[in-house]
C-alpha positions in Angstrom: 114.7 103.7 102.0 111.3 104.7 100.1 109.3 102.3 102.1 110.5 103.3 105.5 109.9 106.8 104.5 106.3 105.9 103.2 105.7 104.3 106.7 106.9 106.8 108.8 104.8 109.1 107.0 101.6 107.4 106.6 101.8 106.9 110.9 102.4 111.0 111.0 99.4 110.9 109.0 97.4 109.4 111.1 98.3 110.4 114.5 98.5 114.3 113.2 94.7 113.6 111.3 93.5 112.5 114.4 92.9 116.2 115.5 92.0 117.4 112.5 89.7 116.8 109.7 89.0 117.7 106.5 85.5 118.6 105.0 84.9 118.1 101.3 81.9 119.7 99.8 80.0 118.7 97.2 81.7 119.4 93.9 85.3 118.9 95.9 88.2 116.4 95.7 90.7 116.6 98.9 93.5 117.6 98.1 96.1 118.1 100.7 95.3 116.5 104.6 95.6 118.1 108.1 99.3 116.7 108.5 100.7 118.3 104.9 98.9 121.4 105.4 100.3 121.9 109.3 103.8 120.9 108.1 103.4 123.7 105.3 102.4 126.3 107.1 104.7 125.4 110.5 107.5 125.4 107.4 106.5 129.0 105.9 106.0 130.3 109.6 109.8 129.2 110.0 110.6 130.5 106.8 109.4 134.1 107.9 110.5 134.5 111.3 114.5 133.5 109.8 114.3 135.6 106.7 112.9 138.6 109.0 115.6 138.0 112.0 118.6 137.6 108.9 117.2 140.5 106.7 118.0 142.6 110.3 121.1 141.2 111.0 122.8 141.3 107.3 121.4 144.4 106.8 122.2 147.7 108.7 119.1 150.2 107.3 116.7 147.4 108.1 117.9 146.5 111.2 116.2 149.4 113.3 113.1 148.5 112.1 112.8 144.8 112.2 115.0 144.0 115.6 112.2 145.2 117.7 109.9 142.4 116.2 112.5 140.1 117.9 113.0 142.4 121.2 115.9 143.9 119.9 119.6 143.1 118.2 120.9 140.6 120.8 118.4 138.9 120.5 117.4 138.9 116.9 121.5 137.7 117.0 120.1 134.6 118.9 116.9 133.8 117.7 118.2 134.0 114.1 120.0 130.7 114.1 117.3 128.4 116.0 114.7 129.5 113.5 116.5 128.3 111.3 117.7 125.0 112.7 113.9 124.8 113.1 112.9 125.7 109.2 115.1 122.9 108.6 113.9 120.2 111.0 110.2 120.9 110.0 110.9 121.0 106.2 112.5 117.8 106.7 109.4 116.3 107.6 108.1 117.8 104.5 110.6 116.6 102.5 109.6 112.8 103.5 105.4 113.6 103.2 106.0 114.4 99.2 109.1 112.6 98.5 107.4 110.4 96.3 105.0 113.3 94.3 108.0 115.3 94.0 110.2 112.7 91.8 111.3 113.9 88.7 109.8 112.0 85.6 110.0 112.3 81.9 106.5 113.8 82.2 108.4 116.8 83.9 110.7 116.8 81.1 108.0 117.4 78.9 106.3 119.7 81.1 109.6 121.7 81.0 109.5 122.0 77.4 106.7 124.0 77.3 107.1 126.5 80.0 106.5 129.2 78.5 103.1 128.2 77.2 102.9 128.2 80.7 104.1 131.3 82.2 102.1 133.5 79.5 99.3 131.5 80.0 98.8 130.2 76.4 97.1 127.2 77.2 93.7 126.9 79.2 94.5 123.5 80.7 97.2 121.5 81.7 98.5 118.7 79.6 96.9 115.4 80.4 100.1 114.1 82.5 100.6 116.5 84.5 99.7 114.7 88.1 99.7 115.7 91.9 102.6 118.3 90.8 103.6 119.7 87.8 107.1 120.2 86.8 107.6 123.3 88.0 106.1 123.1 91.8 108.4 119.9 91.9 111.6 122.4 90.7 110.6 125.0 93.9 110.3 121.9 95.7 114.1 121.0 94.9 115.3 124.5 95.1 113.8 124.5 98.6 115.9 121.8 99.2 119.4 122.7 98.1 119.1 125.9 99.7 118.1 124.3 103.3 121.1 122.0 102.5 123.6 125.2 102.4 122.1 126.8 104.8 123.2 124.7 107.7 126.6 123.6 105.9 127.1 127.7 106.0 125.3 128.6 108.9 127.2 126.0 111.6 130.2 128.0 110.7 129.1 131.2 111.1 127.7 130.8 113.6 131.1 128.9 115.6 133.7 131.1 114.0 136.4 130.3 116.5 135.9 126.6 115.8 136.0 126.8 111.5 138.0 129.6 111.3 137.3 133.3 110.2 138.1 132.3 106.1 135.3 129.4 106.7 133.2 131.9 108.3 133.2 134.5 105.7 132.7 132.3 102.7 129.8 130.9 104.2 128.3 134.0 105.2 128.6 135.1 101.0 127.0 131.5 100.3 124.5 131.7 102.7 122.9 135.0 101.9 123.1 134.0 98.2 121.0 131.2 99.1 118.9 133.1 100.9 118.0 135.6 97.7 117.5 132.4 96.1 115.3 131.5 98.4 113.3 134.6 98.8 112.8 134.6 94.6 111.5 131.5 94.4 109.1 132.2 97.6 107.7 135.2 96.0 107.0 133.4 92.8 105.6 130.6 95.0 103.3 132.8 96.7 102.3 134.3 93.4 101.5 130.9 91.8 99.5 129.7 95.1 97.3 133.2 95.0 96.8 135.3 92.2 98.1 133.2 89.1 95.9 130.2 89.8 92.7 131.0 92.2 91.7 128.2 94.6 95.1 126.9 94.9 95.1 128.9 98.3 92.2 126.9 99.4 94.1 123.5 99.5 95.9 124.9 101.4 94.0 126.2 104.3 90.7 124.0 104.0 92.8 120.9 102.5 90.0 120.7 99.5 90.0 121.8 96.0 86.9 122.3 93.2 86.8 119.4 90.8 86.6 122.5 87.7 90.4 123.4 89.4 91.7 119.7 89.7 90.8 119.2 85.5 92.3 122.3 84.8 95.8 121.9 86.4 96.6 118.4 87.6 94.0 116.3 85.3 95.9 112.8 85.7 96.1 113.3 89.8 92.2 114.0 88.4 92.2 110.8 86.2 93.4 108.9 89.0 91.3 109.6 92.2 88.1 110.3 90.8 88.4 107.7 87.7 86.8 109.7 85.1 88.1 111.6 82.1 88.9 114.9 82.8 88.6 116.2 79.7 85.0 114.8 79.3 83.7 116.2 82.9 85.0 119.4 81.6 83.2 119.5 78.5 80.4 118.5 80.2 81.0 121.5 82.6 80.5 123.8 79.8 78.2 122.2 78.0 79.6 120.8 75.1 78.1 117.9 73.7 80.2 115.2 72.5 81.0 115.0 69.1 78.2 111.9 67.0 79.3 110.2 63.9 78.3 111.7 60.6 75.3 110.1 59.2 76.6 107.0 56.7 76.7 107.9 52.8 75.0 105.7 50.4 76.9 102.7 49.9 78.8 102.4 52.9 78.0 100.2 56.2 
């Protein structure tokens, strides 16, 4: 199953990368290539337009205000469905490009243990295992996908009542709006994490490239790996810190 995931992806690769490109600068690793980064932002885009359309539908006081962004409540009715039928196709693709970054490891376990050095910012670099993702980019990642899972097992009935029944109907409406606050959370603490809390993750994003300084500082093995050099050295370096010499010998010893 892995394999014929790998290959489907690597040929999306490829045939999407053929009208793209990525330029790295001097100083830059690549860190995300024009087929991830169109699938990520094709999926946020998706994301947008069906949290926007079923914010106005499930909501009365919002509706006024965000139906016209959809020419009006019939259709925001309609539109709300195939957006996201197509959130879910798209992320699908997504889900097969980092399948195999995304497993979970006992590095994540790990990782886990210590989140709260993380989210008060305690430490000034990532542990040295902590590879393409860190533990928890891969838990948004999974969150992402459980949600997208209920979200068509609730929305198909919904949106055929008179097929599943009015009892199926309204228990998947209550499920699928809880997803959908689920959702939204862990998209706003996404967002935060890929702006604010760590600058020059947005870039990967958008120019597909990252500084080396940001690639030692928060993934140093994915550094490790496709550079070959120590991150923790090349940082030192960075600042200037000269490696530590051996004490001159005391009388008497070799």
């Amino acid at each position: 199953m892995n394999g014929a995931v790998e290959r489907f992806d690597d040929s999306a690769r490829r045939r999407v990368g053929a009208f793209g490109r990525t330029v790295t600068r001097a100083g830059e690793l690549e860190r995300h290539p024009v087929y991830t980064r169109v699938l990520h932002w094709g999926v946020a885009i998706l994301f947008i337009l069906a949290l926007l359309s079923g914010f106005a539908v499930y909501s009365s006081w919002l509706y006024r205000s965000l139906t016209p962004l959809f020419g009006g409540g019939p259709t925001t009715r309609l539109l709300h469905p195939w957006f996201g039928i197509a959130f879910v196709a798209l992320f699908a693709f997504q889900f097969m490009n980092w399948l195999a970054p995304m497993t979970w490891n006992r590095d994540d376990r790990r990782w886990m243990g210590r989140i709260r050095n993380y989210v008060t910012n305690a430490d000034e670099v990532e542990p040295e295992y902590v590879d393409f993702f860190n533990a928890g980019q891969k838990l948004y990642f999974w969150v992402i996908v459980g949600t997208a899972i209920v979200f068509v097992l609730t929305g198909i009935p919904m949106w055929f009542p008179a097929i599943f029944g009015r009892i199926t109907a309204a228990i998947g409406a209550i499920l699928h709006d809880l997803a959908a606050l689920v959702m939204l959370v862990a998209f706003i603490v996404h967002l935060y994490e890929g702006t604010a809390a760590q600058p020059g993750t947005f870039a990967s994003m958008t120019r597909g490239t990252v500084h080396r300084r940001w690639a030692w500082t928060h993934h140093p093995a994915w550094y490790r790996r496709v550079t070959g050099r120590d991150p923790i050295a090349d940082r030192d370096q960075a600042r200037g810190v000269r490696p530590s010499q051996p004490g001159p010998s005391q009388p008497g010893t070799p």
